[in-house]
Phi, psi and omega in degrees: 000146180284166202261144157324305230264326201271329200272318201280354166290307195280325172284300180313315148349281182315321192246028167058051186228115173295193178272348182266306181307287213297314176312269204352285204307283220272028185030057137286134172323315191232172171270335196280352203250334186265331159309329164303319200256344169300322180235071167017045183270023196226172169272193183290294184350289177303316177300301180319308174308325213265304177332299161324288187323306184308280165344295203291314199273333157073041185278335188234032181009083190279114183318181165258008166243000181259328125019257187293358204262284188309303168303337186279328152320295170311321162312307204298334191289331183287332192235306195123140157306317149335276182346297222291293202296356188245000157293274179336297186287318164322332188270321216264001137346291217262002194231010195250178171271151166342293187298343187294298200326314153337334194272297189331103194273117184254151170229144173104341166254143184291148176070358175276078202226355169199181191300325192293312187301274158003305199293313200278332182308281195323290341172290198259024181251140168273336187260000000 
């Protein structure tokens, strides 16, 4: 997954807004503090702080999917990417329908060949 700083590189980039423009808009004092989060040179904190600011000010009319892109960025600084991905798949689990599930192919346990098979162990398991 790309970095906050790279997807958020690529929408300005998309909608023909340098980093001296995107300050402007969004009234940063400097150009340096959003270059800094361009090439990812902040923590979570700092992204987060500026992410809020965007989001409340709506200044660079952000799509919902360029959005969900940028949160989803914002997850990884927080959680690690692993996490982020082991979130993802648990959720979109959990989101499936029954019958999807039978599809879901699990590997690496003897007798285990899909999520459901999982499920009825875990189901029967005493510990």
């Amino acid at each position: 997954m790309d970095s906050f700083g790279s997807i958020l590189g690529n929408i300005l980039q998309e909608h023909g807004i340098s980093a001296s423009e995107a300050a402007r808009r969004l009234g940063m004092r400097s150009k340096t503090s959003l270059m800094r989060i361009l090439k990812d040179q902040t923590g979570y904190a700092t992204v987060r702080t500026f992410w809020e600011q965007l989001l409340a000010g709506g200044e660079l009319n952000l799509s919902d999917c360029e959005q969900r892109r940028l949160q989803g960025a914002l997850e990884v600084m927080r959680v690690g990417a692993e996490v982020y991905n082991t979130n993802c798949a648990l959720q979109h689990l959990l989101q499936l329908r029954k019958q999807d599930v039978e599809s879901v192919p699990v590997k690496g346990l003897p007798g285990i060949n899909n999520f459901s098979d999982l499920c009825r162990l875990y189901a029967a398991a005493e510990e």
